[in-house]
C-alpha distance (Angstrom), angle and dihedral (degrees) to the residues before:
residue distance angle dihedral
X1 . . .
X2 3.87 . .
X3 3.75 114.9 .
X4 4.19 115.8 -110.1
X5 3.56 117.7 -94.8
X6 3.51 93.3 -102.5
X7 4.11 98.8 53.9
X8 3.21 119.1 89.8
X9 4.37 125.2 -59.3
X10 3.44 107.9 -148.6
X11 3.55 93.7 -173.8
X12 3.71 94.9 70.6
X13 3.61 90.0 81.6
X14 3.77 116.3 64.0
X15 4.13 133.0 168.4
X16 3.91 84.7 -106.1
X17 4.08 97.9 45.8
X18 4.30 105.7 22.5
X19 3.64 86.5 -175.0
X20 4.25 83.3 -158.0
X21 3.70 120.7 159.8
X22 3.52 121.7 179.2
X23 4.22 136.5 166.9
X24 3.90 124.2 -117.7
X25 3.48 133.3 -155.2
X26 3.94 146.2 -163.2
X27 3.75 118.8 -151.7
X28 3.80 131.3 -161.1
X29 3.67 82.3 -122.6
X30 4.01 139.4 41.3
X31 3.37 114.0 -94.9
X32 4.04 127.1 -89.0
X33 3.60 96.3 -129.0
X34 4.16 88.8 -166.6
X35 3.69 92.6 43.3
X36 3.66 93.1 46.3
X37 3.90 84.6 62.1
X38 3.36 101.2 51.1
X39 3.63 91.2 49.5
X40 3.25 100.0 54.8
X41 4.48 90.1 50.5
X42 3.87 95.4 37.9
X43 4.01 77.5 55.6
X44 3.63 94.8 53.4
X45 3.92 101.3 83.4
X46 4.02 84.3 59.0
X47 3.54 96.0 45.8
X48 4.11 111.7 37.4
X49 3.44 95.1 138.4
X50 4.09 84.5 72.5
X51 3.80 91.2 48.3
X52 3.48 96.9 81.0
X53 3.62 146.0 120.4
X54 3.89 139.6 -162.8
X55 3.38 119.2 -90.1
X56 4.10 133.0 -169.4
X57 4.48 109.2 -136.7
X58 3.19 112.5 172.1
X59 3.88 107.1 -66.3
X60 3.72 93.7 -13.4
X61 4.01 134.0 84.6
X62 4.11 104.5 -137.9
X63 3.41 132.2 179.1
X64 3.52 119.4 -126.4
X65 4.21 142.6 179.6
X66 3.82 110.1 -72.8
X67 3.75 115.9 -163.3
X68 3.70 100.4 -164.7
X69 3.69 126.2 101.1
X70 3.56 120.4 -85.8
X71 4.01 105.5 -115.9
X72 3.92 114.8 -110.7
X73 3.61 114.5 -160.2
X74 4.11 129.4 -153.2
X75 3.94 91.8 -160.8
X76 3.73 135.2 55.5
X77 4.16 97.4 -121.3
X78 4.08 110.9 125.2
X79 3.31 108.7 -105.9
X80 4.11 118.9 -145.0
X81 4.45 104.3 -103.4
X82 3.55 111.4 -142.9
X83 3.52 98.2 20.0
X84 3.93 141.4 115.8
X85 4.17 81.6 -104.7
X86 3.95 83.7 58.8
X87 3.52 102.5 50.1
X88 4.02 78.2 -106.3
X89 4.01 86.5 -74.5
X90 3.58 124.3 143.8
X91 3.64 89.7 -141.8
X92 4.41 134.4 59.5
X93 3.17 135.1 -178.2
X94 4.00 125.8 -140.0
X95 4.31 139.4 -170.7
X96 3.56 142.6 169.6
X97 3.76 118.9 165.8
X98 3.48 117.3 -29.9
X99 4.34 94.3 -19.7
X100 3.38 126.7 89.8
X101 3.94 126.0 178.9
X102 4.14 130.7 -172.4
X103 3.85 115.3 -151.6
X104 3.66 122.5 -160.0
X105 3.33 143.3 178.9
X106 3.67 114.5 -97.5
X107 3.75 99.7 -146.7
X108 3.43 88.3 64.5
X109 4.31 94.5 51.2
X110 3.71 152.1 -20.5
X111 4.12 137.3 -120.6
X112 3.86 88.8 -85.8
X113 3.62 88.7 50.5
X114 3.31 102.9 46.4
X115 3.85 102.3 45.4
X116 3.69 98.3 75.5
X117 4.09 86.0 52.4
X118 3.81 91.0 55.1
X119 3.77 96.6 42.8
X120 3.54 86.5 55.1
X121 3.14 103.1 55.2
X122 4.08 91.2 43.3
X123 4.11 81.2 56.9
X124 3.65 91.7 47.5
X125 3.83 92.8 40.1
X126 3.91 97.4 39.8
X127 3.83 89.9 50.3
X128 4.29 95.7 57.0
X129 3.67 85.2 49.9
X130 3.61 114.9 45.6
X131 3.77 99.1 30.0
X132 4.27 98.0 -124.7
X133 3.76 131.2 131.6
X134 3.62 101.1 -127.5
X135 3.87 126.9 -159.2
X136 3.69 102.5 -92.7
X137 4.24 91.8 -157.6
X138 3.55 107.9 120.7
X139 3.85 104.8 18.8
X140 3.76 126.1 92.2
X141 3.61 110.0 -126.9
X142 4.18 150.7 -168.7
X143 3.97 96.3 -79.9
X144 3.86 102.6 19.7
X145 3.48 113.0 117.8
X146 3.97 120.3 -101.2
X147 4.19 104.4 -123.3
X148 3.49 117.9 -143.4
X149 3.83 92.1 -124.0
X150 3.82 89.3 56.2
X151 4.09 86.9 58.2
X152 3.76 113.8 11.6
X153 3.64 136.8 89.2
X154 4.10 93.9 -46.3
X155 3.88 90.0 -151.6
X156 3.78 95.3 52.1
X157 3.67 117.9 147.9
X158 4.05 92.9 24.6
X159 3.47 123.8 100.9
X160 3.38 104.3 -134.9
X161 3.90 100.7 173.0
X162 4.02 86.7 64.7
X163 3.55 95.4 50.6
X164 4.16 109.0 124.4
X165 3.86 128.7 -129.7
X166 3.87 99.7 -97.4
X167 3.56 122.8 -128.1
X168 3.42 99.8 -120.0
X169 3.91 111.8 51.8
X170 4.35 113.0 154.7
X171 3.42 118.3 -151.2
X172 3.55 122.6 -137.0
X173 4.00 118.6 -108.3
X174 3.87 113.7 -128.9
X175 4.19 102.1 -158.6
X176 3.98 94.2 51.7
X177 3.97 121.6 148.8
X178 3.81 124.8 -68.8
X179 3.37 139.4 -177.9
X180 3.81 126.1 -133.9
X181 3.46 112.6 -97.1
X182 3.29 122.1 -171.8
X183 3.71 139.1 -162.6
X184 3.47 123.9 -125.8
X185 3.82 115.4 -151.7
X186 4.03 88.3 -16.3
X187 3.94 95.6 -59.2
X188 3.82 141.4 97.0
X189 3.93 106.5 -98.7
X190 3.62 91.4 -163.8
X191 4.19 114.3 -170.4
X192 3.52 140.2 -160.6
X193 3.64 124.6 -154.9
X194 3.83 107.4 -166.5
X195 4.16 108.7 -146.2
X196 3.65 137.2 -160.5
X197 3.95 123.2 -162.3
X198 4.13 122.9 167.8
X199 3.72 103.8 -111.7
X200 3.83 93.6 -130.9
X201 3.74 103.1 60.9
X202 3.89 88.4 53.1
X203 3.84 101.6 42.1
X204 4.33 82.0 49.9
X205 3.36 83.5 49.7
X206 3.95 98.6 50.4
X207 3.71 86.7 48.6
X208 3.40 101.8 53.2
X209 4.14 96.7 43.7
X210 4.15 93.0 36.7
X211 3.52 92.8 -112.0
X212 4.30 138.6 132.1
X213 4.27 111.3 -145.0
X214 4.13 87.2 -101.1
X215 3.86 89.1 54.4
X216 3.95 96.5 38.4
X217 4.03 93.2 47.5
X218 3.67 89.3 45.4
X219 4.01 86.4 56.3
X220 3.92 86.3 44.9
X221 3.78 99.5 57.1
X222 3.62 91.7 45.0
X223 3.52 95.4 54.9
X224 3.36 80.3 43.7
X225 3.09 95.0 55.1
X226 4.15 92.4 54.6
X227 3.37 96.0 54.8
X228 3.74 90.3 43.8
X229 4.02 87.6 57.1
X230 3.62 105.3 4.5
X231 4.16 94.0 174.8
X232 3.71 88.8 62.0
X233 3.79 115.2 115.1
X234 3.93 91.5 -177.1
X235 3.91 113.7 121.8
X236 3.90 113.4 -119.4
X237 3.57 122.9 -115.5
X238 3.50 126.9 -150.3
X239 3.85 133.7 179.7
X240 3.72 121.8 -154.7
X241 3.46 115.3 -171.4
X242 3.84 123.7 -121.7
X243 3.37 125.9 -152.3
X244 4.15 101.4 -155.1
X245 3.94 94.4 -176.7
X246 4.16 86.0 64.1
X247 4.03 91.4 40.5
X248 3.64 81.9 55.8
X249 3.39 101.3 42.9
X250 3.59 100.8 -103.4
X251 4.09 104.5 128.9
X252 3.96 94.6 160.3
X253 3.54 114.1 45.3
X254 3.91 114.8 104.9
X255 3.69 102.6 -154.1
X256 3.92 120.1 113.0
X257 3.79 109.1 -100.7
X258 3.64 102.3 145.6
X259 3.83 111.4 144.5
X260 4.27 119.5 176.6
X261 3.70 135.8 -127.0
X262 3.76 124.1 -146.2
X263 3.56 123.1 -122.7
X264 3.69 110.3 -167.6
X265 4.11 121.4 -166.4
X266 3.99 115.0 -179.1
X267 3.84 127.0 -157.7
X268 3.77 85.9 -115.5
X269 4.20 83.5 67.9
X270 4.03 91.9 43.0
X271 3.91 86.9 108.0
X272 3.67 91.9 52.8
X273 3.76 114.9 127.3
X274 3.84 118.4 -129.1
X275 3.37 101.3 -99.0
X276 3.76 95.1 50.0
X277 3.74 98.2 50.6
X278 3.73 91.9 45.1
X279 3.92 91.8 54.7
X280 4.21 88.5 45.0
X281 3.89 89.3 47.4
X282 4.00 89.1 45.7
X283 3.60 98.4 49.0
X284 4.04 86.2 54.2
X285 3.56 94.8 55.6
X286 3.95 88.9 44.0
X287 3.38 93.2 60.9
X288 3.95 108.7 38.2
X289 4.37 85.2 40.6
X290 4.27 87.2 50.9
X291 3.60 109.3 125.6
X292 4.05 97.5 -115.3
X293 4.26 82.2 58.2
X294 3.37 95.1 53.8
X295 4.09 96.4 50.6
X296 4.12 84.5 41.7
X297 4.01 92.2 53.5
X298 4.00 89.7 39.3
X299 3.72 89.9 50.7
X300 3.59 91.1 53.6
X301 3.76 97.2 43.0
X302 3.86 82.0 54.0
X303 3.92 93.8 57.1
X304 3.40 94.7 50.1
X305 3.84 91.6 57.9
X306 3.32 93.4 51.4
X307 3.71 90.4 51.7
X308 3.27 96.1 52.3
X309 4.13 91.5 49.5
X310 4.41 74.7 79.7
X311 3.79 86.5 60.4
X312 3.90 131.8 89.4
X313 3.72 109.3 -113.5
X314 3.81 94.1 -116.4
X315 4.27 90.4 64.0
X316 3.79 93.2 50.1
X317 3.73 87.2 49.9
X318 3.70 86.2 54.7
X319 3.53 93.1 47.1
X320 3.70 100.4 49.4
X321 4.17 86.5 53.9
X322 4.15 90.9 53.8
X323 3.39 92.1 57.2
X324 4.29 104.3 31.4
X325 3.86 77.1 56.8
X326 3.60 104.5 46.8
X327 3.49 112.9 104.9
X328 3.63 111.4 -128.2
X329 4.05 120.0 177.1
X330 3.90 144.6 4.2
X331 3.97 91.2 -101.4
X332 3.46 143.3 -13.4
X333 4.23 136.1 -133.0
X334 3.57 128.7 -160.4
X335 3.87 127.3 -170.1
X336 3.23 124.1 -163.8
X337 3.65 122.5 172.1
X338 3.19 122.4 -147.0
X339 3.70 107.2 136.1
X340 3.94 98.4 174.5
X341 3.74 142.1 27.7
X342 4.51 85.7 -155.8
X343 3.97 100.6 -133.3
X344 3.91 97.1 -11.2
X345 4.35 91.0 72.2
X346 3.88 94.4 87.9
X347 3.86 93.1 48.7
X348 4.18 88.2 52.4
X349 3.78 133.7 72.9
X350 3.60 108.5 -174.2
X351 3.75 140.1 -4.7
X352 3.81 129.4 -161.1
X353 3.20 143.3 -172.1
X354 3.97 122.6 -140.6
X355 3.37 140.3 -152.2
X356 3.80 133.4 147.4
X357 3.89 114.1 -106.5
X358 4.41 94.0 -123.3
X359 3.82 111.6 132.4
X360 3.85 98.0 35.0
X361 4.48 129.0 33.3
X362 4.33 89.6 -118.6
X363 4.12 123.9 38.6
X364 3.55 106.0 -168.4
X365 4.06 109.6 -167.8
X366 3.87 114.9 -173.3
X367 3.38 120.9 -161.7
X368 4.41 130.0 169.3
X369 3.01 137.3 -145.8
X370 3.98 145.3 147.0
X371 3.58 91.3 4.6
X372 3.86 94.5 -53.8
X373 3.91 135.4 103.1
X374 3.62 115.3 -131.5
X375 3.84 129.8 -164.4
X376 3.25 139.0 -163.6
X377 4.61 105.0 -166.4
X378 3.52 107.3 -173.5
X379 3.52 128.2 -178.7
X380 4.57 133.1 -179.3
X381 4.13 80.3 -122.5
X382 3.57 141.1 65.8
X383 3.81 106.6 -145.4
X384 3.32 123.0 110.6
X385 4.08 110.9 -144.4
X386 3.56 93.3 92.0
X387 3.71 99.0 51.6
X388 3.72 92.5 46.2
X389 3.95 86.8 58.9
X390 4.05 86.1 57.6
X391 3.98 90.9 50.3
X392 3.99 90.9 49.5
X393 3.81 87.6 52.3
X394 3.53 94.0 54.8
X395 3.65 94.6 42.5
X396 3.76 84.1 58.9
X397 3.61 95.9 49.3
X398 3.65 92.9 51.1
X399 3.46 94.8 -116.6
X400 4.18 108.9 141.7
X401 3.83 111.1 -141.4
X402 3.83 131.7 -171.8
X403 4.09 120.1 -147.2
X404 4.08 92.5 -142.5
X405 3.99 84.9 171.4
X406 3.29 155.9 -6.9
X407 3.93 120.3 -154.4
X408 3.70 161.6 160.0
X409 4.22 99.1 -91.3
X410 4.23 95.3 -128.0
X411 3.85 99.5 173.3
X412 4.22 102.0 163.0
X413 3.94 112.0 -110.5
X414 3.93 121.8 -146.8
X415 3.58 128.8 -120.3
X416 4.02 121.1 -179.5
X417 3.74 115.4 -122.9
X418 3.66 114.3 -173.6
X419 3.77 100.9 30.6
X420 3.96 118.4 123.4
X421 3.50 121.0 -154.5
X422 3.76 103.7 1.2
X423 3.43 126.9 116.4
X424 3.46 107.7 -149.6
């Protein structure tokens, strides 16, 4: 039996395109190695759905219950998901000092699905180690009930099959802005440069130029992008990501169902001021994140599954890899908010999201927390020029930023032991 649309498609993460996100941390304190471990097994009860393997039936890829511990590592190497190296799990664990970082899959979830995992597990983790009875409101914990929204059919209740083509539908450009990025040695140098902003400045800022942080950073790299390289005429794309289970009113579920908008910024609006590009790029988002889009774009997501249930395994593999691959836009933003970790905040630093710049030159993941913006900007190059373009633009905009790092991006990739006869 093929899994539903909405379960989990294995195939979007290959050896060439891991499509892995993951969430990283800084403590007040080095990590408990020991305790870390425990954590993250006491935790599996409440979380089975990321206990899981991959599994061959028939001419479907499955995921199924694996029993073996999930691998915690005391360096920051990748490690290979789904493999023998990985205990087969789609899911690690790494530390080093006071950081720790989890890195999952994406075909199994999203940022909004995978927060409440990791803040459980700080809870759980946080609680061995300093001794205190935290407030348990807000986490999901060993010996809470599992809801059915949190696991079920996320689109349950909404009849997606009678969902109408919208009237506004925007069609992605093809010859959009790019950077230059070159190759060192033959090979991707992918780098992260880990960012710190004080959360009031940029909310002030987002209320005074009718903007969210995904819309206003999107504005900032592509005037970054201008004065980067200003004789361009090339329009710049931006993706914002979309989470449809919250347009829909889904809050809970874990699955990934993360589509993207496109924000597109011509030359011609170059001498836009802030305020006016903000409330362009806005009213783009608004329209293609709209409730009626959402159940139009799911509907159509769903049809395709079902056509490829016709197909022999090996061809949707193939397909899956065309379009994980394809690159799609100049740069990407992803929000997720989080806001607060509830009585865990003083004992943590920073927290990240991560996700490896692949389908557009810059990834810009937002996170909050404690009153402060964090950012991971990742790009598939290590030069600098472009980056130093985003810090002048935020310098202009009065928005004070901290460089907390600069680093080699080391997100784990996947490779399938096990599998016969599949070419992923």
């Amino acid at each position: 039996m093929k899994p539903a649309f909405y379960e989990p498609s294995v195939c979007m993460c290959t050896p060439e395109n891991p499509n892995t996100m993951g969430i990283c941390a800084t403590l007040t304190e080095p990590v408990n190695g020991a305790a870390l471990r425990e954590a993250v097994e006491r935790l599996r009860e409440r979380f089975p759905y990321f206990y899981v393997q991959v599994k061959q039936e028939g001419n479907n890829l499955i995921v199924v219950p694996n029993d073996l511990p999930v691998v915690i590592r005391d360096r920051w190497d990748p490690i290979l998901l789904c493999s023998a190296e990985a205990n087969y799990h789609l899911l690690s664990f790494k530390y080093e000092g006071s950081r720790l970082a989890a890195e999952v899959s994406h075909s199994i979830t999203d940022g909004a699905g995978f927060l409440p995992y990791f803040k459980s597990v700080l809870y759980v983790y946080l609680s061995a180690v300093t001794g205190q009875t935290f407030n348990p409101a807000g986490f999901r914990l060993p010996g809470d009930e599992i809801p059915e929204a949190e696991t079920g059919n996320p689109f349950a209740g909404i009849d997606l099959d009678a969902a109408e083509e919208p009237l506004y539908q925007k069609p992605p450009i093809t010859d959009y802005f790019r950077l230059e990025n070159p190759e060192e040695g033959g090979k991707r140098a992918c780098t992260a440069f880990y960012l710190r902003f004080p959360e009031e400045p940029v909310m002030r800022y987002c209320r005074e130029n009718d903007a969210s942080p995904n819309v206003l950073f999107s504005v900032l790299l592509a005037r970054a992008a201008r004065r980067f390289d200003p004789a361009n005429e090339k329009t710049v794309s931006c993706l914002i990501s979309v989470d449809n289970k919250a347009q829909l009113g889904n809050f809970e579920n874990y699955r990934m169902a993360v589509d993207t908008a496109y924000v597109d910024m011509p030359k011609s609006q170059a001498d836009y001021d802030i305020s006016k590009a903000c409330t362009k790029a806005r009213g783009q988002l608004m329209l293609q994140a709209q409730p009626e889009n959402v159940m139009y774009t799911l509907k159509t997501r769903k049809a395709g599954y079902e056509k490829m249930e016709q197909m022999p395994l090996q061809m949707c593999v193939d397909i899956h890899k065309q379009y994980i691959g394809a690159h799609r836009a100049s740069f990407c933003v992803s929000y997720a908010n989080s806001r607060s970790f509830g009585p865990l905040d003083p004992y943590i630093r920073e927290v990240y999201l991560l996700s490896e710049p692949k389908v557009t030159d810059v990834m810009i993941e937002l996170s909050c927390i404690n009153h402060q913006f964090f950012a991971m900007f990742g790009q598939p190059f290590s030069s600098e020029g472009f980056f130093r373009a985003f810090l002048a633009e935020l310098e202009d905009a009065g928005i004070p930023c901290d460089l907390m790092r600069k680093e080699p991006f080391r997100l784990s990739g996947v490779r399938y032991d096990g599998l016969e006869g599949v070419r992923l």
